[in-house]
BALOBA-1460 file (C-alpha; in Angstrom, 3 decimals):
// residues 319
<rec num="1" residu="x" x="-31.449" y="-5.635" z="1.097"/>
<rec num="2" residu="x" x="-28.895" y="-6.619" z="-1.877"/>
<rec num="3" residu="x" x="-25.324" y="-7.092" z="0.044"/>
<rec num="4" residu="x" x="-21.994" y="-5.844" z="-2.046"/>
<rec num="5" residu="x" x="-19.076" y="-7.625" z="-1.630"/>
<rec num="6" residu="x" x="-15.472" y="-5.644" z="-2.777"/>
<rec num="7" residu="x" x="-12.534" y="-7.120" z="-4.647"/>
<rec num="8" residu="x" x="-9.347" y="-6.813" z="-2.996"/>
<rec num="9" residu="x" x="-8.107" y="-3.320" z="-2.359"/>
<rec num="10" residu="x" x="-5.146" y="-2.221" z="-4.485"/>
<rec num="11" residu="x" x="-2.115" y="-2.348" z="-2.239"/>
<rec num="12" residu="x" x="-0.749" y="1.270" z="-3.005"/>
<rec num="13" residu="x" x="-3.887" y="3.122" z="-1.719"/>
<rec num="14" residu="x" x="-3.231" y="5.233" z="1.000"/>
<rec num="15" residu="x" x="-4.490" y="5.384" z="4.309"/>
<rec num="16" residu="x" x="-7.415" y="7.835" z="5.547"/>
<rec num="17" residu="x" x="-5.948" y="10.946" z="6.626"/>
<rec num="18" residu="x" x="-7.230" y="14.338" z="7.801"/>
<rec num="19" residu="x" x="-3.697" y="16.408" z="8.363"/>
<rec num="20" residu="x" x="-3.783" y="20.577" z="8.804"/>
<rec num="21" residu="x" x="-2.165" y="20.500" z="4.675"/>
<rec num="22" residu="x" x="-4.032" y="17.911" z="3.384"/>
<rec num="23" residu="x" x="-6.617" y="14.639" z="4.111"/>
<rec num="24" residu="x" x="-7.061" y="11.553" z="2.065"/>
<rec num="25" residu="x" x="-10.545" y="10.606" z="2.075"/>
<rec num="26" residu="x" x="-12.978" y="7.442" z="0.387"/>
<rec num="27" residu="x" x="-16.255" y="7.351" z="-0.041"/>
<rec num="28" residu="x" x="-18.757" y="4.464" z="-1.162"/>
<rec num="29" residu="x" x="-21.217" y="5.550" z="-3.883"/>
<rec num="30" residu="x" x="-24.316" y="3.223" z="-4.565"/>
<rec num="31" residu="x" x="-27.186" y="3.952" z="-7.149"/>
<rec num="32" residu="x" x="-30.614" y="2.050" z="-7.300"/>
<rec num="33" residu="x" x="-32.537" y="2.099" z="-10.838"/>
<rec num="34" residu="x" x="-35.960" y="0.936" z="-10.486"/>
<rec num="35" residu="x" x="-38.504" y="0.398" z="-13.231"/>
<rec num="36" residu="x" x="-42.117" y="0.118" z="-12.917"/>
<rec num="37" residu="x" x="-43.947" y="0.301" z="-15.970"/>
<rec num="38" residu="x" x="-42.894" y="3.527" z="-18.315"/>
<rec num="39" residu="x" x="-41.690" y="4.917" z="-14.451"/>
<rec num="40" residu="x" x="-37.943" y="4.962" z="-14.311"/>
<rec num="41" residu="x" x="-36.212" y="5.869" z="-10.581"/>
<rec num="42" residu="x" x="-32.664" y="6.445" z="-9.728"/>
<rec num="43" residu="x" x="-31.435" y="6.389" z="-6.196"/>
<rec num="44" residu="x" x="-27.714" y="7.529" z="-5.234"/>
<rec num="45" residu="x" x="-26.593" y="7.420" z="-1.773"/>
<rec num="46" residu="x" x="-23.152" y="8.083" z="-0.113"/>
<rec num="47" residu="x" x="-21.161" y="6.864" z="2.585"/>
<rec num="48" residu="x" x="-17.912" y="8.019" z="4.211"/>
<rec num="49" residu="x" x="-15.230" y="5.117" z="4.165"/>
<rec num="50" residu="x" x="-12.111" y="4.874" z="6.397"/>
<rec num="51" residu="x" x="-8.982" y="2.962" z="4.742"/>
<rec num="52" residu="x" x="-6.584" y="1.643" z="7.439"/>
<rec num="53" residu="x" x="-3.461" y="-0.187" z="7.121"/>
<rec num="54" residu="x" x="-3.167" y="-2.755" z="9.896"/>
<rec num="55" residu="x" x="-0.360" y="-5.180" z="10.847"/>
<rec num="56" residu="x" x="-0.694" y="-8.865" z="8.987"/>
<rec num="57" residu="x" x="-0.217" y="-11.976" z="10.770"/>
<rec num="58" residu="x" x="3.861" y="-12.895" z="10.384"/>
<rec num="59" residu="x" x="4.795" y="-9.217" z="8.427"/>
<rec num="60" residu="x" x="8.126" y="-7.540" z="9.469"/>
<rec num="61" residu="x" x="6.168" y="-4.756" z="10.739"/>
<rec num="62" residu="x" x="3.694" y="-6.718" z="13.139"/>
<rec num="63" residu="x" x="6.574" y="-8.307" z="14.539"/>
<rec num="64" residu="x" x="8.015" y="-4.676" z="15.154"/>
<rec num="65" residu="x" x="4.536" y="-3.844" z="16.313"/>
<rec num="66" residu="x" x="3.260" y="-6.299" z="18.559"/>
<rec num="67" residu="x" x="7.095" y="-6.634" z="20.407"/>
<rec num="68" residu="x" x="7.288" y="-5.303" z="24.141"/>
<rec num="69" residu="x" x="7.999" y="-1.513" z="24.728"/>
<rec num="70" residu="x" x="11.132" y="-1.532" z="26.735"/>
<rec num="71" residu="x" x="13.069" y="1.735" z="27.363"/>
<rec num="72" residu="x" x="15.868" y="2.211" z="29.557"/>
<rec num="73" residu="x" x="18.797" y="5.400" z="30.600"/>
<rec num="74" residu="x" x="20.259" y="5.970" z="33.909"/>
<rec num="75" residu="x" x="22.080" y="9.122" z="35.434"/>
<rec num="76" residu="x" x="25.360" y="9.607" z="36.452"/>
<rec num="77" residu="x" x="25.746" y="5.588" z="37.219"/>
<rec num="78" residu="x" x="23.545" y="6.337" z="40.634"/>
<rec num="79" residu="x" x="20.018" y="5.144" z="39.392"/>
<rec num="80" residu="x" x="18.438" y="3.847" z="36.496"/>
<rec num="81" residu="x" x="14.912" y="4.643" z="35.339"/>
<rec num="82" residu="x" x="12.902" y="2.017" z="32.521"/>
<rec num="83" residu="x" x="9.364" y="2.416" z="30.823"/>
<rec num="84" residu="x" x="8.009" y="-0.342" z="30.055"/>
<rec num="85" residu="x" x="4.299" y="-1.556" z="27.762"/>
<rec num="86" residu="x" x="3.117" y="-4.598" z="26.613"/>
<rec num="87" residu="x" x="3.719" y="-3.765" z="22.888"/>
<rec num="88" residu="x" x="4.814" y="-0.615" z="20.739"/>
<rec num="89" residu="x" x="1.474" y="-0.034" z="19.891"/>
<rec num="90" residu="x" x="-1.304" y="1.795" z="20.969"/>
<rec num="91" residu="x" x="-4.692" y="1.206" z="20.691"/>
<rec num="92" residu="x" x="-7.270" y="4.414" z="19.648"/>
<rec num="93" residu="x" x="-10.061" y="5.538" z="22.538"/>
<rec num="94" residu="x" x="-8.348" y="3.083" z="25.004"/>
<rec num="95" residu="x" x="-6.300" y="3.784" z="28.083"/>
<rec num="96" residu="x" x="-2.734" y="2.644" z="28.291"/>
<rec num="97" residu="x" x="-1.221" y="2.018" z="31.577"/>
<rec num="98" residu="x" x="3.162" y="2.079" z="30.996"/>
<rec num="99" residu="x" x="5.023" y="0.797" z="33.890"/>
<rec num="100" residu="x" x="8.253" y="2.800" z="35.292"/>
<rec num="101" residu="x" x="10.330" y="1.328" z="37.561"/>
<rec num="102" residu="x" x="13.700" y="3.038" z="39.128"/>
<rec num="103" residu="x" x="16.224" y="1.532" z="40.197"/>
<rec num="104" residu="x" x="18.292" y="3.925" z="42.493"/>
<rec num="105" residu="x" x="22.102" y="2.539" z="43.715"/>
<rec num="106" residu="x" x="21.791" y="4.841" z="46.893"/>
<rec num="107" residu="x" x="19.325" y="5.982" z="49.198"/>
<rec num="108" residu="x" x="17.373" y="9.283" z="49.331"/>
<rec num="109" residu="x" x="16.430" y="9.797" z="46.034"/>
<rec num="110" residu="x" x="13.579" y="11.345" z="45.588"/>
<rec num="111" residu="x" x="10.401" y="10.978" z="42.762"/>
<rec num="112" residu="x" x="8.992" y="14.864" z="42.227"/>
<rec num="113" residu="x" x="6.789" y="14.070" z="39.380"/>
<rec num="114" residu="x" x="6.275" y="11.752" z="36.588"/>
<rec num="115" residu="x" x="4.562" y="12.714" z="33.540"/>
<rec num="116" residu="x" x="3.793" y="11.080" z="29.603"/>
<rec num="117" residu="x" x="2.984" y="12.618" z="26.509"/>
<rec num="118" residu="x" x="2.110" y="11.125" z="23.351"/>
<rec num="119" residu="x" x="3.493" y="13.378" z="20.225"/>
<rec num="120" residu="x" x="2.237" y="13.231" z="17.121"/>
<rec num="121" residu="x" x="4.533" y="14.338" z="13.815"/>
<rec num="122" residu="x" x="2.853" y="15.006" z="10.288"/>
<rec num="123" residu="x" x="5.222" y="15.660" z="7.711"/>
<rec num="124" residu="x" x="4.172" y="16.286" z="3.203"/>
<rec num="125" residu="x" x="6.317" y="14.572" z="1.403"/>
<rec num="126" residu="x" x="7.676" y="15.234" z="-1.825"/>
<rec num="127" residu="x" x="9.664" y="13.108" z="-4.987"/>
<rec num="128" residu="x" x="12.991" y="14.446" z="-5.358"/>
<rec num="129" residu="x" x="15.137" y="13.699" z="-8.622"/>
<rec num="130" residu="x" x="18.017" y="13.725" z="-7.189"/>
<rec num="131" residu="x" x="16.702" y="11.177" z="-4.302"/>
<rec num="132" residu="x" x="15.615" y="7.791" z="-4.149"/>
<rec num="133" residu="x" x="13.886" y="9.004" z="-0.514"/>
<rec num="134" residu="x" x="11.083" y="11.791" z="-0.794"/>
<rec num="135" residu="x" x="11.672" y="14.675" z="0.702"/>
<rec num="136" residu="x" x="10.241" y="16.225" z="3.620"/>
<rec num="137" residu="x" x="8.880" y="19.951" z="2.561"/>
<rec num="138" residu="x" x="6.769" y="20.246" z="5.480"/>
<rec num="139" residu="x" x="6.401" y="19.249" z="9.211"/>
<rec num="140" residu="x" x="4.777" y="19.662" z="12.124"/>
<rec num="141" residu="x" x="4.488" y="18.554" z="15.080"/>
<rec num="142" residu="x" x="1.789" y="18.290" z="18.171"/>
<rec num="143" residu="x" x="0.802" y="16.371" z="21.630"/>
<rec num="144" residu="x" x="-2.626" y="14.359" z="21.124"/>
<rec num="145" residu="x" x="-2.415" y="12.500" z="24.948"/>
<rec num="146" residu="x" x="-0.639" y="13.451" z="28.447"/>
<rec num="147" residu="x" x="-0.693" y="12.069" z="31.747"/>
<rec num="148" residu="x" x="1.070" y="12.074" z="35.147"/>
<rec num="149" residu="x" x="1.592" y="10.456" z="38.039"/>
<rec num="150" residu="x" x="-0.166" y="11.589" z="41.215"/>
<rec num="151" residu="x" x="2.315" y="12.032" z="43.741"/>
<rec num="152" residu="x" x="2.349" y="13.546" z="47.047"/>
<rec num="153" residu="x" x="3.166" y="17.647" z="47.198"/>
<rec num="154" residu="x" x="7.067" y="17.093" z="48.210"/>
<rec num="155" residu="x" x="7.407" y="13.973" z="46.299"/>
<rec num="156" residu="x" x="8.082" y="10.024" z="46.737"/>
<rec num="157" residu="x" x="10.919" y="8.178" z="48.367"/>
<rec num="158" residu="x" x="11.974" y="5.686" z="46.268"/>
<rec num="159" residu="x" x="13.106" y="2.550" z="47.337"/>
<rec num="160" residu="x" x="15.665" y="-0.113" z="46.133"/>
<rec num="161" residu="x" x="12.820" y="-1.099" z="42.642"/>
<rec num="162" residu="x" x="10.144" y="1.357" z="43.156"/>
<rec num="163" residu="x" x="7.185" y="1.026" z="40.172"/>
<rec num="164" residu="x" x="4.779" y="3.717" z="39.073"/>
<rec num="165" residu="x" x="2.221" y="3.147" z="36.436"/>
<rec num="166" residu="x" x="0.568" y="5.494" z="34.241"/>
<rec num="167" residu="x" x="-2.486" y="5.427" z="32.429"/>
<rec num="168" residu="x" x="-2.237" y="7.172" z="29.277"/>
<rec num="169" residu="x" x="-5.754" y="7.811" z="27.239"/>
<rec num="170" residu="x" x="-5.165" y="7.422" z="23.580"/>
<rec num="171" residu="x" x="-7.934" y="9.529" z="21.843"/>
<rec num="172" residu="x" x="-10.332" y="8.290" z="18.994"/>
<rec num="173" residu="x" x="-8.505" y="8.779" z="15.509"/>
<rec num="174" residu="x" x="-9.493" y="10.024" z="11.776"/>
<rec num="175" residu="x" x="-10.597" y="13.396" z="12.884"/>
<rec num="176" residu="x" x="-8.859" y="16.548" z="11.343"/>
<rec num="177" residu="x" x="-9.034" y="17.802" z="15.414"/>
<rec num="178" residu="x" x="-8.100" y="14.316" z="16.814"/>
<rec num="179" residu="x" x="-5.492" y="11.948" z="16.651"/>
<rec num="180" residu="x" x="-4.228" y="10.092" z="13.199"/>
<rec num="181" residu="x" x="-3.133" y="6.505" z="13.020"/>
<rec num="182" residu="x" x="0.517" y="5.763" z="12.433"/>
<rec num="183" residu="x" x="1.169" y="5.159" z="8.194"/>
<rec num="184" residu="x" x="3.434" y="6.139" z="5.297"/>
<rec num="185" residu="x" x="1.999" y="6.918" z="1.835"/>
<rec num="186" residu="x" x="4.160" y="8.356" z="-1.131"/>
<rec num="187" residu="x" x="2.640" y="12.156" z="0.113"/>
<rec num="188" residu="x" x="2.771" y="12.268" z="3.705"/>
<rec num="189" residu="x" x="3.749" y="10.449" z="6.953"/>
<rec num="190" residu="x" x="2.600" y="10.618" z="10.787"/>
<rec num="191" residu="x" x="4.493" y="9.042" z="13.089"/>
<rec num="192" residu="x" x="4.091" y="9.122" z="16.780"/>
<rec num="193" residu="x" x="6.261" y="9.148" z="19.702"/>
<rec num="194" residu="x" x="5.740" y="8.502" z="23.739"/>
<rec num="195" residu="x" x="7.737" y="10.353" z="25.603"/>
<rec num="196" residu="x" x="8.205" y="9.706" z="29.658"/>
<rec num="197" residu="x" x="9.693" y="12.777" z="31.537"/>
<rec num="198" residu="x" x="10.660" y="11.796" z="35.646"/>
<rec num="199" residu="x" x="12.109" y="14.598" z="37.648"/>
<rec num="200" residu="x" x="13.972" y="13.395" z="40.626"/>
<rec num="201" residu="x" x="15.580" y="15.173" z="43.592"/>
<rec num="202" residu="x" x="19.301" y="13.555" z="44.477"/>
<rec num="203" residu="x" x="20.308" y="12.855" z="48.313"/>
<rec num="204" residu="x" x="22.445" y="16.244" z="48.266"/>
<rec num="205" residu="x" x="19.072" y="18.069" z="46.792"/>
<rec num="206" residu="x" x="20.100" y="18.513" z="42.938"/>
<rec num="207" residu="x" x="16.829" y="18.410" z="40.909"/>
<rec num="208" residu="x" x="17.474" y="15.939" z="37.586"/>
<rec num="209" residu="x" x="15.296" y="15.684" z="34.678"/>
<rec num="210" residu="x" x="15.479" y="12.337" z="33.120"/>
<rec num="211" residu="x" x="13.457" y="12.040" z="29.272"/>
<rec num="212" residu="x" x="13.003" y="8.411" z="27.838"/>
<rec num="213" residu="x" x="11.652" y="8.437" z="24.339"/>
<rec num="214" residu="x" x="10.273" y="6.023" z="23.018"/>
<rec num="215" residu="x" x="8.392" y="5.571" z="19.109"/>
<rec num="216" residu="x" x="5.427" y="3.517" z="19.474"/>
<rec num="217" residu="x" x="2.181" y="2.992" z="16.356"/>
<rec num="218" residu="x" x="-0.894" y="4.106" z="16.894"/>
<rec num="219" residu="x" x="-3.325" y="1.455" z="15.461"/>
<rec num="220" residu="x" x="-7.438" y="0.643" z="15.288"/>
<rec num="221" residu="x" x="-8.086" y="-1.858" z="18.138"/>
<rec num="222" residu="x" x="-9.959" y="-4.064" z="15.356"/>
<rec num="223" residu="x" x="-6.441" y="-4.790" z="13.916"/>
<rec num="224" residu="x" x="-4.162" y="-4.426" z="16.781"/>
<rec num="225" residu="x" x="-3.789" y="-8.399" z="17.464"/>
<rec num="226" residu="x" x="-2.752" y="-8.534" z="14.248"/>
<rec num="227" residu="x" x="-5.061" y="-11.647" z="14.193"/>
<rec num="228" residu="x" x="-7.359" y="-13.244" z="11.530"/>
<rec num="229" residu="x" x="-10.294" y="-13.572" z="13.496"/>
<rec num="230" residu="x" x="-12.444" y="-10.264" z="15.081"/>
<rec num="231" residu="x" x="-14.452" y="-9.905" z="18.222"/>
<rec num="232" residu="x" x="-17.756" y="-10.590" z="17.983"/>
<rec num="233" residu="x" x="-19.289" y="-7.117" z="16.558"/>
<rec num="234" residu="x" x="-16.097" y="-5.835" z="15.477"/>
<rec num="235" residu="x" x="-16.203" y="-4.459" z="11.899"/>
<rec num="236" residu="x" x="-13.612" y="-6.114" z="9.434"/>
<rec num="237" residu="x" x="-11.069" y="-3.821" z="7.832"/>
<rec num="238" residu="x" x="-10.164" y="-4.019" z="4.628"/>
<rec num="239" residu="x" x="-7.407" y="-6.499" z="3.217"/>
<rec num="240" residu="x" x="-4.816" y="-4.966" z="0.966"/>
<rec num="241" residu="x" x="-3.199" y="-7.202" z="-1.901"/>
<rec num="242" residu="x" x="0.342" y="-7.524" z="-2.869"/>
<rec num="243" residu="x" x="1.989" y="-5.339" z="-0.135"/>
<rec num="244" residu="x" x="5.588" y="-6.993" z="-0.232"/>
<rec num="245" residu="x" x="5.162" y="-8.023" z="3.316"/>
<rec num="246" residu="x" x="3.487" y="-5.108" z="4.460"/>
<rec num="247" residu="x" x="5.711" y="-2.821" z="5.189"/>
<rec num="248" residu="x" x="5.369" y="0.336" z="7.235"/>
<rec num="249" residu="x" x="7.986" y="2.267" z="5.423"/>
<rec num="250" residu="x" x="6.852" y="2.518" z="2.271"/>
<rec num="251" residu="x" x="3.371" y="1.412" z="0.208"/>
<rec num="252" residu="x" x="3.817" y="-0.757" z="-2.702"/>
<rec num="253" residu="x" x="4.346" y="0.786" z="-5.671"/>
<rec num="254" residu="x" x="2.245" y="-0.756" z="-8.681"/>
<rec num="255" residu="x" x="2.523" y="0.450" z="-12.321"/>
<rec num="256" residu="x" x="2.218" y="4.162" z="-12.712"/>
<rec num="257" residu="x" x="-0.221" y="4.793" z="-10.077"/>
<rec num="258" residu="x" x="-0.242" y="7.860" z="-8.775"/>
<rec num="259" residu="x" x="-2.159" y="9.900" z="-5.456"/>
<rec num="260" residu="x" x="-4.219" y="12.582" z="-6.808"/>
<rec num="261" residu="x" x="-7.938" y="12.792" z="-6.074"/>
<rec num="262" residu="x" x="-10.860" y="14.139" z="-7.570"/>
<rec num="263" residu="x" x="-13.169" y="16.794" z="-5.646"/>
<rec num="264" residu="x" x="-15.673" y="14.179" z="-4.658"/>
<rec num="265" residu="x" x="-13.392" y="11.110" z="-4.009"/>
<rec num="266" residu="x" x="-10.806" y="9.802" z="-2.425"/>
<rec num="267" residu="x" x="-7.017" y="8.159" z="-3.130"/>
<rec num="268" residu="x" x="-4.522" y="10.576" z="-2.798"/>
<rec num="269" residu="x" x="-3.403" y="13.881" z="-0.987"/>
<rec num="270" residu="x" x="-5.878" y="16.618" z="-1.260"/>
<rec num="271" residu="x" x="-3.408" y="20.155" z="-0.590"/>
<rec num="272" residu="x" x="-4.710" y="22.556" z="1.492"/>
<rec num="273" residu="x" x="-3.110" y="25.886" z="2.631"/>
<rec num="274" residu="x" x="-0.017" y="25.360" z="4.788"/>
<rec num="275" residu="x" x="-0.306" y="26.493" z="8.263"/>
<rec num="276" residu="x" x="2.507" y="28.182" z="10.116"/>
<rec num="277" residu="x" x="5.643" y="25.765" z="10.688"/>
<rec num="278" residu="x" x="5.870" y="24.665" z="14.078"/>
<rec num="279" residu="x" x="8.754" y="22.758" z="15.342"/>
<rec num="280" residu="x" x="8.840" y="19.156" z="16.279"/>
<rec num="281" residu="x" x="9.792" y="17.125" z="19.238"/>
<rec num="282" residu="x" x="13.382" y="16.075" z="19.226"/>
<rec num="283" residu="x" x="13.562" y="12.554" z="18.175"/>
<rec num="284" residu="x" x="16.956" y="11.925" z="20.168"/>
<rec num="285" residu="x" x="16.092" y="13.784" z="23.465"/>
<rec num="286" residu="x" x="12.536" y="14.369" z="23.782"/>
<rec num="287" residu="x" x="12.155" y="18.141" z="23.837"/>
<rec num="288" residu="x" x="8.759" y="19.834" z="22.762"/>
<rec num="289" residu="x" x="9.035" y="22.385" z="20.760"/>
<rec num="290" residu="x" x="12.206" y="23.564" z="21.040"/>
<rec num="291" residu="x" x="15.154" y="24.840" z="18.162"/>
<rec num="292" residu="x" x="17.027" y="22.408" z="17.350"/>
<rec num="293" residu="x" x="19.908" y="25.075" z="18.150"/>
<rec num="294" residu="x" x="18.865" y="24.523" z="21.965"/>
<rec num="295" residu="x" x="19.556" y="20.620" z="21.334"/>
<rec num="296" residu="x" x="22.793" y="19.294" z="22.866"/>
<rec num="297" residu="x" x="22.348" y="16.238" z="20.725"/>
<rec num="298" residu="x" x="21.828" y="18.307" z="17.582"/>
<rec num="299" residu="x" x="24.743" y="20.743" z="17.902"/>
<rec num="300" residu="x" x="26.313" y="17.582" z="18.737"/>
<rec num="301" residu="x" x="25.455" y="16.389" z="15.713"/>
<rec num="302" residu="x" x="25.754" y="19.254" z="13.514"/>
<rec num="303" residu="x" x="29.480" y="19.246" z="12.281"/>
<rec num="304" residu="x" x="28.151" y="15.704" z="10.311"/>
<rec num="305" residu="x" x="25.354" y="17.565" z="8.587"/>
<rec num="306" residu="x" x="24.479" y="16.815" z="4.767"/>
<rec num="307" residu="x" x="25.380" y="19.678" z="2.499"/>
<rec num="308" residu="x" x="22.129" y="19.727" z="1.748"/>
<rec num="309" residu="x" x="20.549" y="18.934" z="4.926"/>
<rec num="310" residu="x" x="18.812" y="21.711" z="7.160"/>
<rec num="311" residu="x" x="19.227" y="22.555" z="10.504"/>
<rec num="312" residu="x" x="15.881" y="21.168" z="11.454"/>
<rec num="313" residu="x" x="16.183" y="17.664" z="10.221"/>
<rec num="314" residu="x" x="18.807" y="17.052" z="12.614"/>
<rec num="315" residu="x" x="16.760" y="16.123" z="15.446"/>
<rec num="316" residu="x" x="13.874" y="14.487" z="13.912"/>
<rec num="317" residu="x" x="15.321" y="11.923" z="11.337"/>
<rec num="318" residu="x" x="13.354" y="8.393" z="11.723"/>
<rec num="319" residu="x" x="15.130" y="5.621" z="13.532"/>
């Protein structure tokens, strides 16, 4: 066995994707010449590598991270609903369990059901001259995990504080079919978003639908902690170099480096054919799928638009 060791990683590679218009992808080549006598051998073998970018101990963005999920609306001043998670992250191939708690001033209500769903947004990016921000030029949007409460067939009472947890499974990542971790490259984003739907039944029988949304990262649950030291058995990820504090919103930038890839390799946005656009989930509301026509907050919105703003960025711009 001879072990490899690699230097540090330049800080503006991107991380691993496998989107519907594209995938960034590395790959470790090694080659074995051996000599005996006049004999000369070469052996190449290849290995698929996965390039995450994780949270660093005392960045801005593990401190955004690792903080507690805490979301909180009310209706008509006559009860208040919160969702609440131990941290705006979320771990890939583990279950996790959000807390909400309402918080009704008057008796009767009622809890009819209470559901999750974990959206995922992918969005190519492209330079703009007349920008310092890239522009978006494609997006789409899709829901990787949902859940719900199991509640009795005409629904819960709810007391004075009445709790309900729900245990949301967060799929494996890195699969073009599965779910992608959270990052931000110079070609394309994916973001995610949790969003908590309650419908409850008022004393005098109105049905209410109450949305808290929520944006949370979707992480590897080697890096999570956002620690220096690993489980025992846990695989190390790779350490990126001069990231200006590691940043989620943009990668460093270093020289004249640019993404493109070769056929075999990996470091940049390989195009594929654009599917079908598909609209998102409403950033400021929570609906799936929807025109953004059909969005109170973005007709709302809509006399303040950018000349050169389209309709559908209205509802999706990142907070």
């Amino acid at each position: 066995m001879f072990p490899f060791r690699f230097p540090p990683l330049p800080g503006n590679l991107p991380t691993s994707t496998a989107l519907s218009f594209g995938h960034t992808r590395y790959t470790v080549r090694a080659q074995v010449i051996v000599v005996s006598g006049l004999r000369r051998t070469e052996y190449l073998a290849e290995e698929p590598l996965a390039l995450v970018r994780c949270p660093q101990r005392g960045s801005e963005w593990a401190f955004r991270v690792f903080d507690a999920l805490h979301v909180s609306t009310h209706w008509a001043d006559r009860i208040q609903v919160t969702a609440a998670h131990a941290m705006c992250a979320l771990l890939e191939d583990t279950p996790a369990t959000l807390a909400v708690t309402f918080e009704p001033m008057e008796k009767r209500f009622e809890l009819v059901s209470l559901d999750a769903v974990l959206r995922e947004t992918h969005c190519a990016l492209s330079s703009s001259s007349s920008s310092s921000s890239p522009v978006v030029v494609h997006r789409e949007s899709r829901t990787v995990a949902r859940t719900h409460a199991d509640l009795a067939q005409d629904g819960a009472e709810l007391g004075d504080h009445s709790t309900f947890d729900l245990a949301l499974s967060v799929p494996s990542s890195l699969d073009r079919a599965g779910m992608q971790y959270s990052c931000v490259s110079e070609t394309s984003r994916v973001t995610h978003r949790l969003v908590v739907t309650a419908v409850l039944r008022s004393p005098e029988g109105v049905v209410v639908e109450i949305t808290l949304p929520s944006r949370v990262w979707v992480l590897p649950r080697q890096a999570v902690d956002g620690r220096d030291e690993l489980e025992e058995g846990a695989i190390g990820l790779p350490r990126y170099q001069n990231t200006g504090g590691d940043r989620l919103v943009e990668t460093a930038r270093h020289g004249s480096s640019t993404n493109t890839v070769d056929a075999n390799g990996g470091g940049g946005l390989v195009p594929l054919d654009l599917p079908p656009y598909s609209l998102p989930v409403c950033l400021s509301c929570g609906k799936e799928d929807v025109s953004v026509l059909e969005c109170r907050t973005a007709i709302f919105h809509r006399s303040r638009m950018p000349e050169d703003a389209s309709i559908e960025d209205l509802c999706v711009q990142e907070t």
